[in-house]
C-alpha positions in Angstrom: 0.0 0.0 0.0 1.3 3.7 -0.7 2.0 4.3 3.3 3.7 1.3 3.2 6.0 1.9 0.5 6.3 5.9 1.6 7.8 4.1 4.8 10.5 1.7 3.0 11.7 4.6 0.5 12.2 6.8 3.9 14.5 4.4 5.4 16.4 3.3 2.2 19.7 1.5 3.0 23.0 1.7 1.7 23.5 -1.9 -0.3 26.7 -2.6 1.3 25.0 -3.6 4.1 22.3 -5.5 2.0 25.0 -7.1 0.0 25.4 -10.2 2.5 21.8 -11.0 2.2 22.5 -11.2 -2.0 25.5 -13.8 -0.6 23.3 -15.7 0.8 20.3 -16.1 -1.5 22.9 -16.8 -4.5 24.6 -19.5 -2.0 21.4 -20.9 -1.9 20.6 -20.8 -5.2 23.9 -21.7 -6.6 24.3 -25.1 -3.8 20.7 -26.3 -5.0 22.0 -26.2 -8.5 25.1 -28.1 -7.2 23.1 -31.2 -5.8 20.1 -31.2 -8.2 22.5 -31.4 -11.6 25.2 -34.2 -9.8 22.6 -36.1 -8.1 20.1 -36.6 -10.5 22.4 -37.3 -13.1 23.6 -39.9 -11.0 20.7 -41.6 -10.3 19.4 -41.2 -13.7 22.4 -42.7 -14.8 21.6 -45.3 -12.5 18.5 -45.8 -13.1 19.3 -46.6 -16.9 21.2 -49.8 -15.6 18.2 -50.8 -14.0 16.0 -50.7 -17.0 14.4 -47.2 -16.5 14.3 -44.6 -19.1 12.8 -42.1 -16.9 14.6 -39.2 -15.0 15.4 -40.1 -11.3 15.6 -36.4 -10.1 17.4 -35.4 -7.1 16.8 -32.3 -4.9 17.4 -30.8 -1.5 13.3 -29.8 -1.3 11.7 -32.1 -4.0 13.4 -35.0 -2.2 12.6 -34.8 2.0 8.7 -33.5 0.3 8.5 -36.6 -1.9 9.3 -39.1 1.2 6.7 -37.2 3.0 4.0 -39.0 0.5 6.5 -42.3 0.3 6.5 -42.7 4.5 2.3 -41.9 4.9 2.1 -44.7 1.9 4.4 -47.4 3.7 1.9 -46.1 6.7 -1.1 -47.2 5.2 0.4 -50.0 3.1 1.8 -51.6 7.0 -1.4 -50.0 9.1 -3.6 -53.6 10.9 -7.0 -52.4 11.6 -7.9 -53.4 15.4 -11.6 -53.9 16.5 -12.7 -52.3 19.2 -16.6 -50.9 20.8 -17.9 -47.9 21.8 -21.4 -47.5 23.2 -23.5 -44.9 22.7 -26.4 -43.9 25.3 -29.8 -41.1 24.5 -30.3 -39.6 27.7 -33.2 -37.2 28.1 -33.2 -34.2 30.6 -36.1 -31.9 31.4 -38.1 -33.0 28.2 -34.4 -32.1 26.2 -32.6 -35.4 24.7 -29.1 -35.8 24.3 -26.3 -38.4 23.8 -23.7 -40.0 26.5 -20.7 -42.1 25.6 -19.9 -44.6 27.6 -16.5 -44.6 29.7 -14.5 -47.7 29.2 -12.6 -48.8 33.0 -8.9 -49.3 32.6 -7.5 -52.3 31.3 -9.2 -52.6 28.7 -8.3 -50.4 26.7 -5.7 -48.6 24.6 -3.7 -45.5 24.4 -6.7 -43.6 23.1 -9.2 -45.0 25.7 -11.1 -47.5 23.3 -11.9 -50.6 24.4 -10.7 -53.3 22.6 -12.8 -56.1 24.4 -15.9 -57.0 23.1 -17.4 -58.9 25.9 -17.0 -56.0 28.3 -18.5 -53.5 26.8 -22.0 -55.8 25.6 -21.9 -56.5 29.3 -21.6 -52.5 30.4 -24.5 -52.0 27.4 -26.5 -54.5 29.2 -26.4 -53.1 32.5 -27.2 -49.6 31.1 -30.3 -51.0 29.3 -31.7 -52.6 32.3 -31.3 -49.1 34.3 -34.1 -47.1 34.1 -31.9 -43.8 34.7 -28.6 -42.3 35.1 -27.2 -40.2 38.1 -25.7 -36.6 36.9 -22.3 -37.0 39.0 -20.4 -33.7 37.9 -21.5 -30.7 35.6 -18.4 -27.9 34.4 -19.0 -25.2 31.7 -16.3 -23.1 30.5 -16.8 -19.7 28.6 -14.4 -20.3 25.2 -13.3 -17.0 23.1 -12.0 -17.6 19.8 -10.1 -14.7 17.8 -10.7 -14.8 14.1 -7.6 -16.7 11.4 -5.3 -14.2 10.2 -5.4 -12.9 6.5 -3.9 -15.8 3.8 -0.6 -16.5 3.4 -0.4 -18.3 0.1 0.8 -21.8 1.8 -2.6 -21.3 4.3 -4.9 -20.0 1.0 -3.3 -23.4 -0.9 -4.6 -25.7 2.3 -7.8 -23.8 2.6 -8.4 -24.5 -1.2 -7.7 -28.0 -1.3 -10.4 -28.7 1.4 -13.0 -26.5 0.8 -12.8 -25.7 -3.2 -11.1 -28.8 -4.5 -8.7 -27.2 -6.6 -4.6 -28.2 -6.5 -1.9 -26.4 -4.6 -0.4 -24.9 -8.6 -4.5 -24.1 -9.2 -4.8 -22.1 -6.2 -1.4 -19.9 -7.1 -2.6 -18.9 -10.6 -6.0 -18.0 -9.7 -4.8 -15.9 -6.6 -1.7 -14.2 -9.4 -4.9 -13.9 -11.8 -6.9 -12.1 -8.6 -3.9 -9.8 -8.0 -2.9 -8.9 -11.7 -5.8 -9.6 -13.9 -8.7 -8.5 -11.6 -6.7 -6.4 -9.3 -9.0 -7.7 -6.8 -6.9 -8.8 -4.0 -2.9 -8.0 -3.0 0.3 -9.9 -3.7 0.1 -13.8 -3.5 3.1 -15.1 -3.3 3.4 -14.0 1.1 4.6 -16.2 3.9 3.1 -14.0 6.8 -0.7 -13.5 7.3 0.0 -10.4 9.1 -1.0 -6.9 7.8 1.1 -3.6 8.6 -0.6 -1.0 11.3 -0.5 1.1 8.5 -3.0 -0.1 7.0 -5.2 0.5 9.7 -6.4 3.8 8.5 -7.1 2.3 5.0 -9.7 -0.1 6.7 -13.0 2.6 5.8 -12.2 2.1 2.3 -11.3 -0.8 1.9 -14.8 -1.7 3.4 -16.5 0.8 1.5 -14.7 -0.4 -1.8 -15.9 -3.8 -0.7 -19.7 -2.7 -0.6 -18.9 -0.9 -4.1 -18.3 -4.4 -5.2 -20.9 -6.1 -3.8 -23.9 -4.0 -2.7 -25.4 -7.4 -1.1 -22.8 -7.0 1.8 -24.0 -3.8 2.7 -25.8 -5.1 6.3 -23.1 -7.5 7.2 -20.6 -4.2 6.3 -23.2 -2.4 9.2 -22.4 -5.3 11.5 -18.8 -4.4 11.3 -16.6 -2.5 14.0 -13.3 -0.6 12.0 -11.9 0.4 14.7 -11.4 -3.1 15.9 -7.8 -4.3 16.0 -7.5 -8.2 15.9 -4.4 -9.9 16.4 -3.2 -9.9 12.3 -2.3 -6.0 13.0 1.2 -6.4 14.4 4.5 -4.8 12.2 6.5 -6.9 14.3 5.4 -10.0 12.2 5.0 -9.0 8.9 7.7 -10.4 6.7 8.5 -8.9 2.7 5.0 -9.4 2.6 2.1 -8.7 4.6 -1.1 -10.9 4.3 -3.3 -11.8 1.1 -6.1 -9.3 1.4 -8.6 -7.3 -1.1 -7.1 -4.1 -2.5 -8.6 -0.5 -2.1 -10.1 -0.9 -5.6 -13.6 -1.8 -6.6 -13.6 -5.2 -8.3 -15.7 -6.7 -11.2 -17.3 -10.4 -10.0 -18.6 -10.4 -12.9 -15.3 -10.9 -15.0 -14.5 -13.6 -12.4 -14.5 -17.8 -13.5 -16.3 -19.5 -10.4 -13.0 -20.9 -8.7 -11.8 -17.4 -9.2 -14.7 -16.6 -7.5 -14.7 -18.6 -4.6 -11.4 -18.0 -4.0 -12.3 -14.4 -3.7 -14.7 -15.0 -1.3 -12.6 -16.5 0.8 -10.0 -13.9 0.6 -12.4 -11.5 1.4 -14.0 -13.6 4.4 -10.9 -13.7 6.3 -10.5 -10.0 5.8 -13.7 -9.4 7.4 -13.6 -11.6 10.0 -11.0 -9.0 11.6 -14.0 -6.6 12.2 -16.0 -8.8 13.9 -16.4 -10.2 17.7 -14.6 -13.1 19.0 -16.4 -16.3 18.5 -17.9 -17.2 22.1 -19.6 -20.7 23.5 -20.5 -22.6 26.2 -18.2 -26.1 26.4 -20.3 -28.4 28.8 -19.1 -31.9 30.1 -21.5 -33.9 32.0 -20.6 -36.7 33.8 -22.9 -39.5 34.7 -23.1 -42.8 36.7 -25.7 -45.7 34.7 -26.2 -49.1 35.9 -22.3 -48.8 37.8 -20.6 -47.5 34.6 -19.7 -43.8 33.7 -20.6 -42.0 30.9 -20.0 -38.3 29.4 -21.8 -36.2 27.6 -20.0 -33.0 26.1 -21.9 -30.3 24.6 -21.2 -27.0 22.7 -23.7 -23.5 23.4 -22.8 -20.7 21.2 -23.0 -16.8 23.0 -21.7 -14.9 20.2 -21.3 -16.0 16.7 -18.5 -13.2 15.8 -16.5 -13.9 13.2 -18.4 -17.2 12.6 -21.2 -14.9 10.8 -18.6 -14.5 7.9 -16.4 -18.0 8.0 -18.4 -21.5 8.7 -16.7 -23.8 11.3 -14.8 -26.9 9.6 -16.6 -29.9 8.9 -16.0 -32.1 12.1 -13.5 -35.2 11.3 -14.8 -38.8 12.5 -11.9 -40.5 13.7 -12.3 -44.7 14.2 -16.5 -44.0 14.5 -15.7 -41.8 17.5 -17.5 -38.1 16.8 -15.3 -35.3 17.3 -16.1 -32.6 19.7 -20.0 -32.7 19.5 -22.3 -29.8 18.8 -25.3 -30.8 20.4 -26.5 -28.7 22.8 -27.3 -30.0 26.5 -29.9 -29.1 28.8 -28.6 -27.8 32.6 -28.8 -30.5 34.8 -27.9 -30.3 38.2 -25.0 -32.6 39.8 -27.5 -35.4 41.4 -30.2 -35.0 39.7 -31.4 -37.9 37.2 -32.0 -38.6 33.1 -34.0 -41.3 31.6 -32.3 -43.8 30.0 -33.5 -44.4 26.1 -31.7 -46.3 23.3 -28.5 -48.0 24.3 -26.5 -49.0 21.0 -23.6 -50.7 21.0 -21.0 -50.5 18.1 -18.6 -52.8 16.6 -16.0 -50.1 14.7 -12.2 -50.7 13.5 -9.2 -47.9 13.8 -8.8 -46.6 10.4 -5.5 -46.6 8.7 -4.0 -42.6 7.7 -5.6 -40.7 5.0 -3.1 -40.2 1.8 -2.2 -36.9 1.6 -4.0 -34.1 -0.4 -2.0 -31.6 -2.2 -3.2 -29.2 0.2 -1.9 -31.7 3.2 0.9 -31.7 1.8 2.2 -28.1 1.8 0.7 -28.3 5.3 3.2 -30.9 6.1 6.5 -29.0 4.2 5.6 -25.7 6.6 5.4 -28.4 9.4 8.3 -30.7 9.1 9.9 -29.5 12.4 7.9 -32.2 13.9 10.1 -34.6 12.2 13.2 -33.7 13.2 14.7 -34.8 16.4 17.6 -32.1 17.1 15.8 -29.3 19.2 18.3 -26.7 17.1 17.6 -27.9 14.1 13.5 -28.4 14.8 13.6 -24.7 16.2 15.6 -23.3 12.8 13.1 -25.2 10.7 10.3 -23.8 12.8 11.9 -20.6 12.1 11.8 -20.8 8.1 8.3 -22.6 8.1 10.1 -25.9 7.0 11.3 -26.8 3.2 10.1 -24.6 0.3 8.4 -21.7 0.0 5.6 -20.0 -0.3 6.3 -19.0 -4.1 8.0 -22.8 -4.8 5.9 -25.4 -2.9 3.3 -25.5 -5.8 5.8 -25.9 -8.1 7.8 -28.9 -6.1 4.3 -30.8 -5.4 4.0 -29.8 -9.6 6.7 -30.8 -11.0 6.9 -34.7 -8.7 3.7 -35.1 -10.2 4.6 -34.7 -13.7 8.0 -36.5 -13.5 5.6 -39.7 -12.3 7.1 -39.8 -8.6 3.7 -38.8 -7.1 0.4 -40.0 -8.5 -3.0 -37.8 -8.8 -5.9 -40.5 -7.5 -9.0 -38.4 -6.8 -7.7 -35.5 -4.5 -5.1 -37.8 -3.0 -1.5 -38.1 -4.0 0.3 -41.0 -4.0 4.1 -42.6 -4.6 5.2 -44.6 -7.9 6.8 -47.4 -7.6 9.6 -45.2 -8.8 9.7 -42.8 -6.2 9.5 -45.7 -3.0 12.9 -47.0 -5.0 14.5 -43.8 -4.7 13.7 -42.6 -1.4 15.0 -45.7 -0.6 18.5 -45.6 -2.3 19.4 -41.7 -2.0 21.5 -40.7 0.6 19.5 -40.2 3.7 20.7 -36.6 4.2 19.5 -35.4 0.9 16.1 -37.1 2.0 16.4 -35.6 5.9 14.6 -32.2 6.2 17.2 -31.2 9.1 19.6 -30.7 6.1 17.3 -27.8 5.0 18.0 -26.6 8.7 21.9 -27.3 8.5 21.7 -24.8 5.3 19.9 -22.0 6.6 22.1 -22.0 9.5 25.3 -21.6 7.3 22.9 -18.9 5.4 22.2 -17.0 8.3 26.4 -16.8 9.1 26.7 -15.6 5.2 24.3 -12.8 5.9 25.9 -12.1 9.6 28.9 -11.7 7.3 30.3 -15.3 9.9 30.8 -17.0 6.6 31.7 -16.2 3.2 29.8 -17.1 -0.5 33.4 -19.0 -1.0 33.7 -21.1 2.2 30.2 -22.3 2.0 30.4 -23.6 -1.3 33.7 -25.4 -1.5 32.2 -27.1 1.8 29.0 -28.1 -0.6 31.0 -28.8 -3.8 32.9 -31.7 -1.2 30.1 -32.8 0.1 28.1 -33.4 -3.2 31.7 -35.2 -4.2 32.0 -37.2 -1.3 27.9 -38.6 -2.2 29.0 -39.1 -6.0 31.7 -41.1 -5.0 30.2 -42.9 -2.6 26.8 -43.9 -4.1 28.6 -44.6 -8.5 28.6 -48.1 -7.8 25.0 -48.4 -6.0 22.4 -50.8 -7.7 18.8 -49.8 -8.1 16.0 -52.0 -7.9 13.1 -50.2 -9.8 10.0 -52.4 -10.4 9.5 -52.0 -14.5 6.2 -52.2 -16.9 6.7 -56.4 -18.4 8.5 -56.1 -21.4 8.5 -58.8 -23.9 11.6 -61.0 -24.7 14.4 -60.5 -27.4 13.3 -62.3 -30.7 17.1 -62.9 -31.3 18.7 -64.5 -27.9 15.4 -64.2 -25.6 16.3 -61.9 -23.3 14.2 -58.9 -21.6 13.6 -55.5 -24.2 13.5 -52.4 -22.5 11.6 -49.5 -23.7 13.8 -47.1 -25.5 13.0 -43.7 -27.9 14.6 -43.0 -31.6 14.2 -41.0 -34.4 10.8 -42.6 -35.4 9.3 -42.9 -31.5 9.4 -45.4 -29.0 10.2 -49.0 -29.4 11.8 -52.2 -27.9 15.2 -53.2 -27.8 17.5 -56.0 -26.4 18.7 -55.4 -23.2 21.8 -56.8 -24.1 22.4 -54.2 -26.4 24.8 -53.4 -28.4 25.9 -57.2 -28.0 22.1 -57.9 -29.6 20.8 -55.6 -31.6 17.1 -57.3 -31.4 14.2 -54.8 -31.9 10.3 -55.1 -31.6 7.8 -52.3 -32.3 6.1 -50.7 -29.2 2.5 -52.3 -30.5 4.0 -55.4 -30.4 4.6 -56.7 -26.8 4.3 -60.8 -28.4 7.7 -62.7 -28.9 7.0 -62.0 -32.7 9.8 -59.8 -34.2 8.8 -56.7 -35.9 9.9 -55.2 -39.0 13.2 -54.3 -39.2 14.1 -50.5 -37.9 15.1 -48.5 -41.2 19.4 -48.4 -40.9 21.5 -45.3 -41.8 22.2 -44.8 -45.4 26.1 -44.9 -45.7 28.1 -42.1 -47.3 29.8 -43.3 -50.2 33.4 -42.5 -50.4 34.1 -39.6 -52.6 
């Protein structure tokens, strides 16, 4: 915004004391280069002795996100379903129903509480079914106060997409640059930080009013609005290069807008507004309750205020294992002693459920989050520091281009590993695969721009390491699971899939000690017609 960049051209610097910050994004950029040209020509090299034609590409992000999707595969590929019971009790209170779950005792459960013995939770539902009522034994309510989600960042706009719109992580970046530059509806894209500048503060009346200008129907939520109200997303101290994805002080056209352009727009704009709304208040209730000598609980949700909910819908609740998440019933006020009727008991046979693939938007989730992953607290707190591997502007184009090299696969809105990519993850060297390595740079990085370290040391230490891994990992063997291929019509042995002048076709693995060909149409034993040979020149 023009205060914003009045501010920065007041306090310009002199670029000799930038000029370390330039060392250390062309370190970057210059390392990357170092490991993604030796590495993957390695392994492609390597792959070719295995029979695979396809690039095996190697990178210092593209590698720790792919094993991301290859360790939540070999999850689900390893996860054993356990039974286990839950039972479910209607309760009614002062004319008002509502639903208990029962308590499992100890020792018969698991870690999560469940109980994983059949016979004694058909014995606790019959007990409960011959009691005519259950004993309130405890009653606490606590007041909760949400604050409204900050403005987008593009990383939090790419989640929010994937779940609620459908579209892809690349999808949500080119409709939010189209929103920015074509429709000049909404700011920058491409920001880590969903913070906004106090600056902007006194641009808030406009921006509203430009917002009604866009959309008259917004006019009585726009009433419903306090400007002066300054929510957490107003703090300089946290705004990075870029402050938070919001809509610009210009009147918009929806009309020119697609419908994903659209709804991306309106969620843009949602988040904006929530700042200028109440916190979201309700009631949490737990009731506890003795039935036929076992417990149960009841929890319950009473909204005060709706806030910010009036302009953003709360998440669809997940269903973990058959177990509901925090319910949103609302319970009646019963006082500890006093007594419910007892109604339905049901008793339920479930299984744990294995983890969900990722989703593109999961994904990115997971790069900002890989701390968690990472067992050294100094190298957990740097990549805490950084928001994990990528960034904003290059996730969507990491998550991008594994997809269309084959090592992830699109299967509904899940992504999934190749064959391909479990064979690498499982052959490169684990430090190019290990996140913390990401944290090991930035650490170096941060002594570049301290001016600790210079451009020089740092990459004669990288240009040795990426030696070192060459050398070590020339003679490694790859075991890459292939498409069948038909045998050699000469000598018999396997054809792999190779591309010439006139397209694809088969040829002898033993090659150039057989020279056997078959046409790519053709995966019989029957040999094709012969591949046209080279006219010799004739000597002059």
């Amino acid at each position: 915004n023009d205060a914003s960049i009045r501010k920065a051209l007041g306090a310009l610097k002199p670029s000799a004391e930038t000029l370390p910050l330039y060392y250390s994004a062309l370190a970057r950029s210059r390392a990357d280069w170092l490991i993604g040209m030796n590495l993957s020509r390695l392994f492609t090299l390597l792959g070719r002795q295995a029979g695979y034609t396809g690039v095996l590409s190697v990178g210092r992000v593209q590698t720790p996100t792919l094993k991301l999707v290859v360790d939540r595969d070999r999850e689900i590929a390893g996860f054993v379903s356990v039974p286990f019971w839950t039972v479910e009790v209607a309760l009614s209170h002062a004319g008002q129903s509502f639903t208990a779950s029962w308590t499992p005792p100890q020792g018969c459960t698991d870690d999560a509480g469940r109980c994983l013995q059949q016979p004694i939770a058909q014995k606790a539902a019959e007990r409960m079914r011959a009691a005519a009522s259950a004993q309130v034994t405890s009653v606490e309510t606590e007041r909760m106060r949400e604050g409204p989600p900050l403005p987008f960042d593009l990383g939090t706009l790419q989640e929010q997409c994937s779940r609620q719109v459908g579209l892809d992580v690349q999808e949500t970046l080119d409709i939010a640059q189209a929103l920015y530059e074509t429709h000049k509806a909404t700011t920058y894209p491409r920001s880590d930080s969903g913070y906004l500048p106090e600056s902007m503060l006194a641009e808030v009346p406009t921006a509203l009013d430009s917002l009604v200008k866009t959309d008259p129907g917004l006019r009585p939520l726009i009433d419903r609005l306090d400007p002066a109200q300054r929510s957490r997303a107003w703090n300089d101290t946290k705004v990075t290069a870029h402050h938070g994805i919001i809509p610009t002080l210009e009147p918009a056209n929806l009309s020119a807008m697609n419908d994903k352009e659209l709804a991306v727009y309106r969620l843009i704009r949602a988040h904006y507004l929530a700042q200028f709304l109440p916190h979201h208040e309700f009631d949490r209730t737990v009731v506890q309750l003795a039935c036929g000598g076992q417990s149960l609980q009841a929890t319950g949700k009473q909204i005060v205020v709706a806030g910010w909910r009036q302009v953003l819908a709360a998440p669809e609740e997940s269903v973990a294992d058959g177990d509901d998440a925090q319910r949103s019933q609302v319970l009646p006020a019963p006082q500890a002693g006093s007594s419910c009727q007892v109604g339905n008991v049901d008793l339920k046979a479930l299984k744990t459920l294995p983890p969900k693939p990722y989703t593109q938007g999961e994904l990115v989730k997971a790069m900002k989050g890989v701390a968690r992953l990472v067992t050294d607290p100094r190298l957990k707190q740097k990549l805490k520091d950084t928001t994990g591997i990528g960034t904003e502007a290059t996730r969507a184009s990491i998550i991008s281009g594994l997809l269309g090299r084959g090592y992830l696969l699109q299967k509904g809105r899940a992504i999934r590993a190749s064959d391909a990519a479990f064979t690498l993850i499982d052959t490169v060297p684990a430090a190019i695969a290990d996140p913390g390595t990401t944290a090991v740079w930035e650490q170096a990085l941060d002594m570049i721009e301290a001016g600790q370290m210079t451009l020089v040391t740092f990459l004669a230490r990288q240009s040795a390491w990426v030696a070192q891994l060459v050398k070590q990992y020339r003679g490694a063997t790859l075991a890459i699971k292939l498409p069948p291929s038909p045998s050699c019509p000469q000598c018999g042995a396997p054809m792999r899939q190779r591309t010439g002048k006139t397209g694809a076709f088969w040829s002898c693995s033993r090659y150039p000690d057989c020279k056997g060909t078959l046409p790519i149409d053709s995966p019989t034993g029957k040999r094709g017609p012969p591949r046209k040979q080279r006219a010799s020149r004739k000597a002059s």
